[in-house]
C-alpha positions as CSV (number, residue, x, y, z in Angstrom):
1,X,104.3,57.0,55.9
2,X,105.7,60.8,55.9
3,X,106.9,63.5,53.6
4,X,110.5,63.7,53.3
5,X,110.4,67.0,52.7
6,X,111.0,69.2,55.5
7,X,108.8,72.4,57.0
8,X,109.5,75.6,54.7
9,X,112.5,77.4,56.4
10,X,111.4,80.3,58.8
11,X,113.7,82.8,56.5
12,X,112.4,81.3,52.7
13,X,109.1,81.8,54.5
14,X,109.5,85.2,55.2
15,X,110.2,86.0,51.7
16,X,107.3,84.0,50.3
17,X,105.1,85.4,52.5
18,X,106.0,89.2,51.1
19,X,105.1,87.9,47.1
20,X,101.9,89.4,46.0
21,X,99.1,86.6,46.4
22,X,97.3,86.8,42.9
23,X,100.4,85.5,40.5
24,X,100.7,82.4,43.2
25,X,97.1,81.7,42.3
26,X,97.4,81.8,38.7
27,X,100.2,79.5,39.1
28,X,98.4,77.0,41.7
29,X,95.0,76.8,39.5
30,X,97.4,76.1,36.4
31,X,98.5,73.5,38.3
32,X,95.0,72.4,39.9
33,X,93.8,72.3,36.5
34,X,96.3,69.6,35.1
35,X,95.9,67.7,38.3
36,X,92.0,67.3,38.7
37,X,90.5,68.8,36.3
38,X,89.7,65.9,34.2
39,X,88.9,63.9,37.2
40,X,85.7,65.8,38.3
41,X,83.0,64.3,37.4
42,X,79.6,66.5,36.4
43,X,77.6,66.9,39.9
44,X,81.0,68.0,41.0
45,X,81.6,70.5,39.0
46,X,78.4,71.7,39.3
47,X,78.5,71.9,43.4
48,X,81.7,73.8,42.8
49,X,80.1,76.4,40.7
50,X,81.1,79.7,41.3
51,X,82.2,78.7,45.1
52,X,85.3,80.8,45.9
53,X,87.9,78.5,47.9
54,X,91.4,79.3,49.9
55,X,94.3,77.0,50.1
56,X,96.1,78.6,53.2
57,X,99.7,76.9,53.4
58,X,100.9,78.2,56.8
59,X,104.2,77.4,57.3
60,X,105.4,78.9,53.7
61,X,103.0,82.4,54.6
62,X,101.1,81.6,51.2
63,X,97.3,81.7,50.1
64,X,96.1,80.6,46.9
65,X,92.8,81.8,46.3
66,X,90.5,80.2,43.8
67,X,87.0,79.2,42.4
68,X,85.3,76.9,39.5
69,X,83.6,78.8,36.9
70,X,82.0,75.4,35.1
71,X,84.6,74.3,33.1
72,X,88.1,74.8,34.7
73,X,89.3,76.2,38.1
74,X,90.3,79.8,38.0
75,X,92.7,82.4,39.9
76,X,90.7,85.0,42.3
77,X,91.8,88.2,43.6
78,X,92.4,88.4,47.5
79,X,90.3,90.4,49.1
80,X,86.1,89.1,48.8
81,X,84.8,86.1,50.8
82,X,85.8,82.5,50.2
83,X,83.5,79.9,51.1
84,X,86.3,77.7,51.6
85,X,89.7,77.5,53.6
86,X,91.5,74.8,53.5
87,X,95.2,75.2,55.1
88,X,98.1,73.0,56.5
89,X,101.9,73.0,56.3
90,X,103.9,72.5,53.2
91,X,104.5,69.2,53.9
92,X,101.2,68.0,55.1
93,X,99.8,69.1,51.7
94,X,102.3,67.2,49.6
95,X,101.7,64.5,51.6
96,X,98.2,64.4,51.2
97,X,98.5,64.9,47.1
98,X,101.3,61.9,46.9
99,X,98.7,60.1,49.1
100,X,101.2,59.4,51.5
101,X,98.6,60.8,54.4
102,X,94.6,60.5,55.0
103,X,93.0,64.0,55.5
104,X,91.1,62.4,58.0
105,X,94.0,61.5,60.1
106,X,95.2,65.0,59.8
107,X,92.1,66.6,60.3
108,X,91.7,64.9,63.8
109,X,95.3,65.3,64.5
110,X,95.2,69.2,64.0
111,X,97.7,69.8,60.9
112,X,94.8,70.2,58.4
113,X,91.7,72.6,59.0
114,X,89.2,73.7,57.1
115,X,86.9,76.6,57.8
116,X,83.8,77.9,56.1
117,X,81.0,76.2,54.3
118,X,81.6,72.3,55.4
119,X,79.3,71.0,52.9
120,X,81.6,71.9,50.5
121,X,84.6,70.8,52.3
122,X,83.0,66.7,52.6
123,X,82.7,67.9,48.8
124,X,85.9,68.7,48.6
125,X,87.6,65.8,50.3
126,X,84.9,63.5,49.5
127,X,85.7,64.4,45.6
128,X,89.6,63.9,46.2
129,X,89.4,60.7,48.1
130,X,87.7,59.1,45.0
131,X,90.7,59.8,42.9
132,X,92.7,56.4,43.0
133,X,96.3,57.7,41.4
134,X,97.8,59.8,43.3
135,X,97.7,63.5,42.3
136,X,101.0,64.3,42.4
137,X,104.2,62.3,41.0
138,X,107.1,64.4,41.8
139,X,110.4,63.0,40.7
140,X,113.3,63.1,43.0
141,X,115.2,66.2,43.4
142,X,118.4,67.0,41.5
143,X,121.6,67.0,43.3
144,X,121.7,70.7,43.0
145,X,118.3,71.6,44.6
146,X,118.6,68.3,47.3
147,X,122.3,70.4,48.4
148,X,120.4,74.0,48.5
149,X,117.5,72.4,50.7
150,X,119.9,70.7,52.9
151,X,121.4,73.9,53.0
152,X,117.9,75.6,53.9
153,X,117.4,72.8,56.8
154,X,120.6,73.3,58.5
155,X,120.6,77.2,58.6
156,X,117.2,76.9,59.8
157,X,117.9,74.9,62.5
């Protein structure tokens, strides 16, 4: 089964591509944090330790850097290493948090890469896999925002 949501408009993804990076983070690990947090169990958390990761969404021009300091995921300024980078589309990431696609699949079919230290990223996807609800619930759109993205797809087209 697919997203229904479209690839980020070439135009919306010019504009989020221009935000500076660190804000996005802040609000990605807020949202990291009330999605898996409490799901990670110990040896986890302690693998994770201090390992700076990237989630590079490619069609939308964002990066959300992060890392684990113990107890809670936390926002990290662009610019050192990561150990990590996961990245995909927009779409192939929602997919993959509603469980609506297998990382694996996507991994083999080119939409999803990861690049750095691949011990951590088994860890990673290993970690996420064991999760049986899926880690995002998102409610359909109101009629409002469903016109405006319409909107976005046909202009885009």
């Amino acid at each position: 089964m697919t997203s229904a949501v479209a690839t980020v408009p070439a135009a919306l993804a010019a504009v989020l591509s221009k935000l500076p990076a660190y804000p996005g983070s802040l609000l990605f690990v807020g949202a990291l944090n009330l999605a898996l947090r409490r799901h990670l169990p110990d040896d986890v958390r302690q693998s994770l330790q201090g390992k700076r990761m990237r989630i590079s969404v490619r069609d939308a021009g964002l990066a959300f850097d992060f890392s684990w300091d113990g107890d809670r995921f936390c926002a990290c300024q662009r610019g050192a290493a990561v150990d990590l980078v996961v990245g995909a589309s927009a779409r192939d990431f929602l997919a993959l948090a509603r469980r609506e696609e297998d990382p694996d699949t996507l991994f083999f079919c080119r939409r999803l890469s990861m690049e750095g230290d691949t011990e951590l990223g088994l860890l990673v996807k290993n970690t996420l896999d064991a999760i049986d609800a899926p880690l995002l619930e998102l409610p359909p759109l109101p009629a409002p925002l469903r016109w405006l993205a319409a909107r976005a797809r046909h202009l885009n087209q």
